[in-house]
C-alpha positions, 0 to 999 in steps of 0.5 A: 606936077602942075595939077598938085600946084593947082589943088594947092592953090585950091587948098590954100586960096579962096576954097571951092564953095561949090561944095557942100561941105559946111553942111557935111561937117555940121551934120556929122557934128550934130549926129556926134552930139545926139550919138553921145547923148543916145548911148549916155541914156541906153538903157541897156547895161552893156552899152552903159559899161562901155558907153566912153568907148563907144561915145569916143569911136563916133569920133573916128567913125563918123568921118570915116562916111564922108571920107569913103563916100567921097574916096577921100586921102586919109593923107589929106585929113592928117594921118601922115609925118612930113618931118619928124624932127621939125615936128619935135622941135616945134612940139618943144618951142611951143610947149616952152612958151605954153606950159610956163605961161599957164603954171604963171597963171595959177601960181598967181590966181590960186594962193596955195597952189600945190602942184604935184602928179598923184595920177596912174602916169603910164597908164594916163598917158597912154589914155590921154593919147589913145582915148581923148587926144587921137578921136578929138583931133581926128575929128574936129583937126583932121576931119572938120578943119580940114573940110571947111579948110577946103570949102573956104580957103586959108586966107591968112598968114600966121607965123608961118602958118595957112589958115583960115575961117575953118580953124575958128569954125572947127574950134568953136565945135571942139570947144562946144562939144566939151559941156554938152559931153560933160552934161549941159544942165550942170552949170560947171560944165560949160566953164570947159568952153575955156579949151577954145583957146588951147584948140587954137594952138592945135589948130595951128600946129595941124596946119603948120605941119600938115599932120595930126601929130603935132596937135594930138601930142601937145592936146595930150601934153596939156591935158596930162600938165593940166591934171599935175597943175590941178592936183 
């Protein structure tokens, strides 16, 4: 019992900055980047047929390295339930407050606004939950926040809530990754940094419950009332 109340303290405190594990989370973040860019530009005809599957593996696989390398808990990267009623009732509150909030927004920025589900909603759901939120969060909630977590600590407090440099450090990427996934030379793309903001949220949800389940389902939740909000 004494020996998990110090790794807590360790988790939660000032962080081991012995460990090299920046420099882990940015090496495999810049072999994701150049990994995207390499199957988006294969010529090979069977690797253009599935270069989205392909480019979303590297975000389960690459963190599988350093985890096995380092005989890492898949525990420790989110991939366990404490509560799943207190997880729901969060998933709730937070959605109550968010999703409202963000149909406001567009209610009063676009006049004519015209929200509607004209989307495959089955099949959508299951790729927003299987194919974009699970590989994103996996990597840059489960893997990356959580490594800079360990490496600097969680130094503050926020509405209940351990968090620290990590969360902003492992947005920022979430956030960056998002033009240069889309194309960075066209000028569009990098109006998708805007998700830095609904990463903070996930970043959040990641902390305060522990787990990945919180942030995958309320990124998938986002994105599906983004594509109704925007029909």
């Amino acid at each position: 019992m004494a020996d998990v109340a110090a790794e807590d303290v360790g988790q939660l405190g000032d962080g081991d900055e012995k460990s090299p594990r920046t420099h882990e989370v940015l090496i495999l973040f810049v072999l994701l980047v150049l990994g995207t860019f390499a199957i988006s530009f294969a010529p090979w005809p069977g690797v253009a047929r599935h270069s989205r599957l392909l480019q979303l593996s590297l975000y389960v696989y690459l963190p599988l390295i350093p985890i096995q390398i380092f005989k890492l808990d898949l525990r420790d990267f989110g991939l366990r339930l404490e509560s799943l009623g207190q997880s729901l009732w969060r998933l709730i509150m937070v959605s109550l407050i968010v999703l409202p909030a963000t149909a406001l927004a567009f209610a009063l920025l676009e006049p004519g606004w015209d929200p509607g589900i004209d989307f495959p909603f089955i099949p959508t759901v299951w790729d927003q939950l299987l194919c974009v939120a699970f590989p994103e969060e996996f990597f840059f909630r489960g893997y990356a926040q959580a490594r800079l977590d360990r490496g600097w600590g969680r130094r503050w407090s926020v509405l209940g809530a351990r968090v620290g440099p990590g969360l902003l450090v492992a947005n920022a990427l979430f956030a960056l990754i998002h033009p240069l996934f889309m194309g960075p030379m066209n000028p569009g793309s990098w109006l998708r940094l805007d998700v830095f903001f609904p990463g903070l949220i996930f970043g959040w949800l990641r902390n305060r419950s522990e787990s990945l389940f919180e942030p995958l389902i309320f990124h998938a939740i986002c994105n599906l009332f983004l594509f109704s909000i925007v029909s």
